[in-house]
SEVEXVO-53091 format. One line per field, with one value per atom (N, C-alpha, C, O): residue in three letters; x, y, z. Coordinates in Angstrom, 1 decimal, always signed. Layout:
REM residues N
resn c(ALA, ...) .
east c(X, ...) .
north c(Y, ...) .
up c(Z, ...) .
//
This chain:
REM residues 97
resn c(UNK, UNK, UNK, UNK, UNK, UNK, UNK, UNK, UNK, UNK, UNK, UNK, UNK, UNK, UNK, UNK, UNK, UNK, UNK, UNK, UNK, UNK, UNK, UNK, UNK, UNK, UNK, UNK, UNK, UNK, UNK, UNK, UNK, UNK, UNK, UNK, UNK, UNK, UNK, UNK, UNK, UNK, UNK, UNK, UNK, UNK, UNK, UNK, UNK, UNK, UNK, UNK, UNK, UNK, UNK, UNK, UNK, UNK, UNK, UNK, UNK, UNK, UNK, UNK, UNK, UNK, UNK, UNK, UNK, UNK, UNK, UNK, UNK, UNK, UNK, UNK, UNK, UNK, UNK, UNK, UNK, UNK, UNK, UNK, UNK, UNK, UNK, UNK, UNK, UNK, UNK, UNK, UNK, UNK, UNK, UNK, UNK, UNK, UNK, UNK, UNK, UNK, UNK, UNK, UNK, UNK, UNK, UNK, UNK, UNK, UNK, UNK, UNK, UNK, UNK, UNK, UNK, UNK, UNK, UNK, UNK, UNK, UNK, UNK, UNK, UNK, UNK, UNK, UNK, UNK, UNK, UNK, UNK, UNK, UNK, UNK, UNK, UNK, UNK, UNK, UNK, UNK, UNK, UNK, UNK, UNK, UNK, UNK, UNK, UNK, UNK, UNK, UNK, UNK, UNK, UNK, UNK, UNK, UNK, UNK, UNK, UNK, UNK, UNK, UNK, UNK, UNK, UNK, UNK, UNK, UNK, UNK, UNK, UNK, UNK, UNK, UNK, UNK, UNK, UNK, UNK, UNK, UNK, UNK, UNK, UNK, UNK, UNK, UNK, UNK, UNK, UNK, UNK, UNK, UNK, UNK, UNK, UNK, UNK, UNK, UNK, UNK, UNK, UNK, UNK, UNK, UNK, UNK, UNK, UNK, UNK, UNK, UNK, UNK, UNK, UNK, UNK, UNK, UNK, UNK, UNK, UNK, UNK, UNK, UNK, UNK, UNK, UNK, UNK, UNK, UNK, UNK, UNK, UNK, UNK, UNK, UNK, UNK, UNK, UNK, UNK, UNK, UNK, UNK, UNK, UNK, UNK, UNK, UNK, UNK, UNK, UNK, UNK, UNK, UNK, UNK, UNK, UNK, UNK, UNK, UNK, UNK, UNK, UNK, UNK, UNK, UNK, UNK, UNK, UNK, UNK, UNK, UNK, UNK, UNK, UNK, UNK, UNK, UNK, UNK, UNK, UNK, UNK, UNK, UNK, UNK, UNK, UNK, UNK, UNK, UNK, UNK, UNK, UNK, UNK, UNK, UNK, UNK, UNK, UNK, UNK, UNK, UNK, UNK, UNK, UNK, UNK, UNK, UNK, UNK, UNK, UNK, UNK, UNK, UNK, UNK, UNK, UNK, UNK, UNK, UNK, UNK, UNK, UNK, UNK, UNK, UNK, UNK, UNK, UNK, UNK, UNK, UNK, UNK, UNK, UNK, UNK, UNK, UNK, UNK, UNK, UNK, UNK, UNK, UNK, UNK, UNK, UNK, UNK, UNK, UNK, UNK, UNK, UNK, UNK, UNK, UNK, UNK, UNK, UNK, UNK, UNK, UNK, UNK, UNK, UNK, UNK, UNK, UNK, UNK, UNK, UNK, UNK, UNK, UNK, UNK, UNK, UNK, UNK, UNK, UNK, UNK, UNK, UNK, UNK, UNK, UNK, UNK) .
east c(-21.6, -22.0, -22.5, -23.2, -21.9, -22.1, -23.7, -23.9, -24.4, -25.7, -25.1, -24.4, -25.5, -25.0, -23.5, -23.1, -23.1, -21.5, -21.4, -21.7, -20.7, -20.5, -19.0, -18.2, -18.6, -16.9, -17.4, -18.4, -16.0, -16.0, -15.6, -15.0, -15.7, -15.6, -14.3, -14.1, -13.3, -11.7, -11.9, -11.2, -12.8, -12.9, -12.9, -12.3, -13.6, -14.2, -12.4, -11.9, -11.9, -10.3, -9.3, -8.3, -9.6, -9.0, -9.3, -8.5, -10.8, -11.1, -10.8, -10.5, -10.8, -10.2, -8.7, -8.3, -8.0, -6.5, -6.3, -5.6, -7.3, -7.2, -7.7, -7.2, -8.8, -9.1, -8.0, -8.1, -7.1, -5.8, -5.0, -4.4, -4.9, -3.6, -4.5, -4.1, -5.4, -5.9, -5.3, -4.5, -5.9, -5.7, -4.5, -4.6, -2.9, -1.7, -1.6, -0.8, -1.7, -1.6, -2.1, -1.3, -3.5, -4.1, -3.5, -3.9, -2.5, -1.5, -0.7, -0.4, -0.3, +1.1, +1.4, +2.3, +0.2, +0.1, -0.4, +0.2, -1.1, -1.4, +0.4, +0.8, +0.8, +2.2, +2.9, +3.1, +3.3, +4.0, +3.5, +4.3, +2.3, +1.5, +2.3, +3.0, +1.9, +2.1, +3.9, +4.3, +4.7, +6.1, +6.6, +7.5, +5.8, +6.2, +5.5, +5.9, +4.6, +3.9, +4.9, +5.7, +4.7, +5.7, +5.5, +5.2, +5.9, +5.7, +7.3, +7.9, +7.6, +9.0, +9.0, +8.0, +10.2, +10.7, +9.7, +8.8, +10.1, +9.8, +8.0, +7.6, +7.2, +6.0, +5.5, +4.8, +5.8, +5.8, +6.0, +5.4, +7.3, +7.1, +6.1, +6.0, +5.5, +4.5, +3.1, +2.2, +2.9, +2.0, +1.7, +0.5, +2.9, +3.0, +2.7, +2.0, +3.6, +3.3, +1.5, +1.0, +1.0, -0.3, -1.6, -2.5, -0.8, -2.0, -1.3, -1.7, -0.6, -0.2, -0.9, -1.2, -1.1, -1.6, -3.0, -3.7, -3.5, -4.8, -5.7, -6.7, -4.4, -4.6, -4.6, -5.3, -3.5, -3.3, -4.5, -5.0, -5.0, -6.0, -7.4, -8.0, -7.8, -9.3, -9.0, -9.8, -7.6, -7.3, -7.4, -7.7, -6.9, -7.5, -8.6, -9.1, -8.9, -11.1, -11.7, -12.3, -11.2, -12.0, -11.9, -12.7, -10.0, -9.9, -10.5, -10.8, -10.7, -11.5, -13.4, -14.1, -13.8, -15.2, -15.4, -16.3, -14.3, -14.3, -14.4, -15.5, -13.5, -13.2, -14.6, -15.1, -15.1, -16.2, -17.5, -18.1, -17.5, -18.1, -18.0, -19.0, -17.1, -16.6, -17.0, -17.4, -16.8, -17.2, -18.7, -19.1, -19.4, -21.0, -21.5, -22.2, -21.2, -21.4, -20.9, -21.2, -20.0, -19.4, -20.4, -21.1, -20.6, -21.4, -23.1, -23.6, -23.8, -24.7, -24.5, -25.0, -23.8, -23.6, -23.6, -24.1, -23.0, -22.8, -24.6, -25.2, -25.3, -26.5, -27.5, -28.3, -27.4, -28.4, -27.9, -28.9, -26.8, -26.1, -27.0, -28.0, -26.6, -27.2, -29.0, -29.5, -29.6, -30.8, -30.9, -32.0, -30.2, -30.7, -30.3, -30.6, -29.4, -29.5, -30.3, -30.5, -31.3, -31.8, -33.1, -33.9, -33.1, -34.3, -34.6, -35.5, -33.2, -32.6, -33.1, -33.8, -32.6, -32.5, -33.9, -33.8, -34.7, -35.7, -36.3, -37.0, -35.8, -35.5, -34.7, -34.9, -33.6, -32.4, -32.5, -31.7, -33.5, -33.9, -35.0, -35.1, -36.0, -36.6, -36.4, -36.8, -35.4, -34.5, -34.1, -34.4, -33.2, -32.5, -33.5, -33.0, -34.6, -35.7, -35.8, -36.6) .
north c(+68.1, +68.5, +69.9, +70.3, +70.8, +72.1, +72.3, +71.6, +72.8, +73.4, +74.1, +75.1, +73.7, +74.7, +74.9, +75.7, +74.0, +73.9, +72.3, +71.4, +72.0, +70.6, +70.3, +70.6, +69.9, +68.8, +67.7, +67.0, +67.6, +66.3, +65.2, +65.8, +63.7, +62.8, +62.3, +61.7, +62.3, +61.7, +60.6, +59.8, +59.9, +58.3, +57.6, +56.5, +57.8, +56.9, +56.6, +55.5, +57.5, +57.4, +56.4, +55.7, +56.5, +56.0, +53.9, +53.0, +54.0, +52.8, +51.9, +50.7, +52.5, +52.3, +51.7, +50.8, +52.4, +52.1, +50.9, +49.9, +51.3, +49.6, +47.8, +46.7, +48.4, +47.7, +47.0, +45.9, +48.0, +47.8, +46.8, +45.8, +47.3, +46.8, +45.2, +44.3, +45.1, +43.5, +42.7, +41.8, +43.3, +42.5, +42.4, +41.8, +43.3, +42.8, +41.9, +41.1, +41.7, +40.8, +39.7, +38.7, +39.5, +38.3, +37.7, +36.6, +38.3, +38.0, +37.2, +36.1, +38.3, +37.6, +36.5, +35.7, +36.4, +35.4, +33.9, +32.8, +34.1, +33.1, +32.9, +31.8, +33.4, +33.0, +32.6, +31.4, +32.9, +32.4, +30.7, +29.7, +30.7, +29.8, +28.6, +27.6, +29.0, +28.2, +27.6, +26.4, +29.0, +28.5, +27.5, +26.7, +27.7, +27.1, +25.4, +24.6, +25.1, +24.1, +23.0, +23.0, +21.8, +20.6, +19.3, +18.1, +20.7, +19.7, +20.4, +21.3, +19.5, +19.5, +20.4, +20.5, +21.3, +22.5, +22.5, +23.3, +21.0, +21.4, +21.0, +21.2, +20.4, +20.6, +22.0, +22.7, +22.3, +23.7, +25.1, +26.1, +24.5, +25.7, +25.1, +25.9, +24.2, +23.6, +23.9, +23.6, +24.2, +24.8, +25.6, +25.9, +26.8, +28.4, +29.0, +30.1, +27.9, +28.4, +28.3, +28.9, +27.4, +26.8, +28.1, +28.7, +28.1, +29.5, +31.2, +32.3, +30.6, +32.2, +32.3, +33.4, +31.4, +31.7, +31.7, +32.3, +30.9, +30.9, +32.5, +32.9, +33.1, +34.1, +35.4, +36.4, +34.9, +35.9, +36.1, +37.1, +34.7, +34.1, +35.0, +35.5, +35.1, +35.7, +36.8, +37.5, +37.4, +38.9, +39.7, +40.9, +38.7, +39.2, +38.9, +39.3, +38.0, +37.8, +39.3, +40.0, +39.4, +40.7, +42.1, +42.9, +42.2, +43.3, +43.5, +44.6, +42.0, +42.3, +42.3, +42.8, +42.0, +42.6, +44.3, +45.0, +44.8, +46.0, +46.3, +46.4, +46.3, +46.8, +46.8, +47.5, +45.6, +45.3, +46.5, +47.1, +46.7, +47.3, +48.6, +49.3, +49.0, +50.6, +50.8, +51.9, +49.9, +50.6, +49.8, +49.9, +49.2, +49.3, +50.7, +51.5, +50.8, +52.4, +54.1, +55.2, +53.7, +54.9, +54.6, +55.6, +53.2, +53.0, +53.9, +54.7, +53.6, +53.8, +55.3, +55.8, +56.1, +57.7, +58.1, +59.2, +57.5, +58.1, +58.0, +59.0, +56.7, +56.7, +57.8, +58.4, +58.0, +59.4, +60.2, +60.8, +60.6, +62.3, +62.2, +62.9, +61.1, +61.4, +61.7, +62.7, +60.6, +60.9, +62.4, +63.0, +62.8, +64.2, +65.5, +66.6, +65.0, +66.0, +66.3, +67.4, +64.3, +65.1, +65.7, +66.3, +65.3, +66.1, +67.8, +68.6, +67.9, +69.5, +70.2, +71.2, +69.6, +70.1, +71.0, +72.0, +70.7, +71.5, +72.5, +73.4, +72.4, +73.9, +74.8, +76.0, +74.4, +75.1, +75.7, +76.5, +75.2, +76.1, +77.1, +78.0, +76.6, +77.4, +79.1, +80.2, +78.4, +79.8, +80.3, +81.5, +79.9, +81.0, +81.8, +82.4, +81.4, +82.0, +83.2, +84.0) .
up c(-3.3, -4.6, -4.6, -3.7, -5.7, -5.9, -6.8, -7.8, -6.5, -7.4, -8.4, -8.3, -9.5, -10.9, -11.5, -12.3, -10.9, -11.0, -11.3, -10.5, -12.7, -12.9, -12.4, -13.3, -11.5, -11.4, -12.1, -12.1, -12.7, -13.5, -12.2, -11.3, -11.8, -11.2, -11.2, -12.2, -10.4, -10.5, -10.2, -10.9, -9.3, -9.5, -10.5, -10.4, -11.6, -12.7, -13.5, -13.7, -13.7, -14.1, -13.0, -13.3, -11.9, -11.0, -11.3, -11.5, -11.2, -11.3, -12.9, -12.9, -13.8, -14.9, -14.7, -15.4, -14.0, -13.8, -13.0, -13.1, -12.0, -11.0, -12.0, -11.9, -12.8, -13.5, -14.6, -15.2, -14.7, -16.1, -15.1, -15.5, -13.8, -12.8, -12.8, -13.5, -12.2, -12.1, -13.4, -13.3, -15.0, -15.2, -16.0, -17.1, -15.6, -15.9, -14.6, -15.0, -13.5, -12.6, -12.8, -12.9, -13.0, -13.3, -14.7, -14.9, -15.6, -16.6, -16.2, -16.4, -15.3, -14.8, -14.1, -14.3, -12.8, -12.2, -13.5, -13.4, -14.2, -14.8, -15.6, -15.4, -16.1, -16.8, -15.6, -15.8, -14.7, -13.2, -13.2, -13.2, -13.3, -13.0, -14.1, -13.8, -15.1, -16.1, -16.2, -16.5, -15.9, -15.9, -14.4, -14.4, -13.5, -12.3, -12.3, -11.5, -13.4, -13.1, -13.6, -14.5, -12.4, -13.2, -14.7, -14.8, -15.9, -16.5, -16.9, -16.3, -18.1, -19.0, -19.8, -20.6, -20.0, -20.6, -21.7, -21.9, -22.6, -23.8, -24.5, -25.7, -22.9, -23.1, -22.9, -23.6, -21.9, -21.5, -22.7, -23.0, -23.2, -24.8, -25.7, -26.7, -25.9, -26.4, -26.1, -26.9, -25.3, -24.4, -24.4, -24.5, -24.0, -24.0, -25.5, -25.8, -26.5, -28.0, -28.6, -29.5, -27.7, -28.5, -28.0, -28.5, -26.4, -25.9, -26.8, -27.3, -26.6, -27.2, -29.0, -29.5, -29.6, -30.9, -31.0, -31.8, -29.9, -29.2, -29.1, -29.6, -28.1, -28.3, -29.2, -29.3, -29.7, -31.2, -32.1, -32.6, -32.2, -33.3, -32.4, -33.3, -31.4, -30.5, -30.8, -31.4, -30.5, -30.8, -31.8, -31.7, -33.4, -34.4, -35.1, -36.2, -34.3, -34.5, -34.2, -35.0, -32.6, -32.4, -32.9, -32.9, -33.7, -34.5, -35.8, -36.3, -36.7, -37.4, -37.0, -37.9, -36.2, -35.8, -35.6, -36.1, -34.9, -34.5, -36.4, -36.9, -36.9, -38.5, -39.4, -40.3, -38.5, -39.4, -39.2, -40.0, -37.7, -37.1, -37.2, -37.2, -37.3, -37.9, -39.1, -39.4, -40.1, -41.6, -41.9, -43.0, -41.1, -41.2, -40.6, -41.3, -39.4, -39.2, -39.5, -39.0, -40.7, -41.9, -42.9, -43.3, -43.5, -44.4, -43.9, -44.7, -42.9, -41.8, -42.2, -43.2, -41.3, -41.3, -42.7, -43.0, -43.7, -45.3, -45.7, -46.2, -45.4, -45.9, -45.5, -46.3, -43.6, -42.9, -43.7, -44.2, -44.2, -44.6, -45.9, -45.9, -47.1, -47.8, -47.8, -48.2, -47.1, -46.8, -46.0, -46.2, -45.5, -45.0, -45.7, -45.3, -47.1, -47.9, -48.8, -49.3, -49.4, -49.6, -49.4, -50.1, -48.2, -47.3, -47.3, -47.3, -47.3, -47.1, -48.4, -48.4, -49.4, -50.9, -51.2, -51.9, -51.0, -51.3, -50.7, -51.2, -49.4, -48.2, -48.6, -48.3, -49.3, -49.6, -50.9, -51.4, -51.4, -52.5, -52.6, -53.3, -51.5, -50.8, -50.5, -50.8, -49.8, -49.3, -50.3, -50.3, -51.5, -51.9, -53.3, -54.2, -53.0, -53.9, -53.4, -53.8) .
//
């Protein structure tokens, strides 16, 4: 470590990517999993169809939280701005006296 000199950290990027690799592996193995197990074709697409909407359905649970979550905190930032304008407003007139 340098005194007074910041390097940015190449690990933290590194570990992010290993973390992406686990879990397309732990994907894949679970689909491997699923196509190799002995049941019949057409329970098996019965199956595969039922998790997969499973999943669709969690996935756009969590996109609408995020959405939700994003325009409570626009709503949030719109309210400080106004509150701190008009905080401002009477300094700013201050000044231009």
């Amino acid at each position: 470590m340098r005194i007074g000199k910041y390097e940015a950290s190449e690990r933290g990027n590194a570990a992010g990517t290993a973390v992406t690799f686990l879990l397309i592996g732990l994907g894949a193995g679970a689909l491997l999993g699923l196509l190799l197990a002995p049941k019949a074709g057409k329970q098996m697409r019965k199956d595969l169809r039922r998790k997969f909407d499973s999943a669709r359905e969690t996935v756009d649970e969590w996109t609408d939280d995020a959405k939700e979550f994003a325009e409570e905190a626009m709503e949030r930032g719109a309210e400080i701005a106004d509150e701190v304008r008009e905080r401002v407003a009477p300094l700013a007139k201050a000044i231009r006296r």
